[in-house]
C-alpha positions as CSV (number, residue, x, y, z in Angstrom):
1,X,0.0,0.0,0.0
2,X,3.5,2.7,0.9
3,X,4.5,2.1,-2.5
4,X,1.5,2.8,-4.6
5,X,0.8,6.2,-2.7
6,X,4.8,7.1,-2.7
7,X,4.4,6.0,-6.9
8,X,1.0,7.7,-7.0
9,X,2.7,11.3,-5.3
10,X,5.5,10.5,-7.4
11,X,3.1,11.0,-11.1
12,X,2.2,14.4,-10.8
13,X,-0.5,13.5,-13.7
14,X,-2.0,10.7,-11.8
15,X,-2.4,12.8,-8.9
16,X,-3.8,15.6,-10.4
17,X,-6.4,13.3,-12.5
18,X,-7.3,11.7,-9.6
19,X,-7.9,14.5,-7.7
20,X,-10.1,15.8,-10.6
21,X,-12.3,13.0,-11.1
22,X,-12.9,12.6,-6.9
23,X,-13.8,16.4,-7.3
24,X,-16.3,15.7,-10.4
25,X,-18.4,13.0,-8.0
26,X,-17.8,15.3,-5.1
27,X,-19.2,18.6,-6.4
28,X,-22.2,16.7,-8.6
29,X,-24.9,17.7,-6.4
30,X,-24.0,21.8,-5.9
31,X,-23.4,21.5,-9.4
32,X,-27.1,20.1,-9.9
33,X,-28.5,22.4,-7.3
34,X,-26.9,25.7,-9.0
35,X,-28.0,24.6,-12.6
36,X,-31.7,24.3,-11.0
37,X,-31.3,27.4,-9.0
38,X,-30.1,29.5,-12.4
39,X,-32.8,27.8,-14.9
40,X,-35.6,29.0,-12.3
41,X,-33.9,32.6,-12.3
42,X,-34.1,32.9,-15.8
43,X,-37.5,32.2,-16.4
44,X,-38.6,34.7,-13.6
45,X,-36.4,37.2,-15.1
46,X,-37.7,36.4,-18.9
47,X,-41.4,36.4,-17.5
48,X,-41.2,40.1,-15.5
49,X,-39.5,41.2,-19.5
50,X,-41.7,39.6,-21.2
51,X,-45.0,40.7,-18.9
52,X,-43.4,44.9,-19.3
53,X,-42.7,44.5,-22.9
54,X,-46.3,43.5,-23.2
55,X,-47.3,46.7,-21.2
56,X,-45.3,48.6,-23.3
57,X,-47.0,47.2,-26.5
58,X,-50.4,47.8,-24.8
59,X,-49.6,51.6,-24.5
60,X,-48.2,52.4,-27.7
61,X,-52.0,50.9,-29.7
């Protein structure tokens, strides 16, 4: 088991990709929860645009 983490912190490359891929599974869930969190956001900013352009319309006939 010593030697394969003194080989494993001797590859720089192996370290790093393993690090990465423990961090992918890791972060899945904020990453999830922030994807939900800006997809709601931008349909209640498109609706309040949408709803004052309409407004606007309305005026100008």
């Amino acid at each position: 088991m010593k030697r394969i983490l003194l080989s494993l912190l001797e590859d720089r490359a192996a370290l790093i990709g393993s690090a990465g891929t423990a961090w992918t599974v890791a972060l899945k869930h904020i990453h999830t929860s922030v994807g939900i969190l800006v997809g709601l956001l931008t349909i209640v900013y498109l609706t309040i645009k949408i709803r004052e352009e309409l407004k606007r319309s309305k005026r100008d006939d």
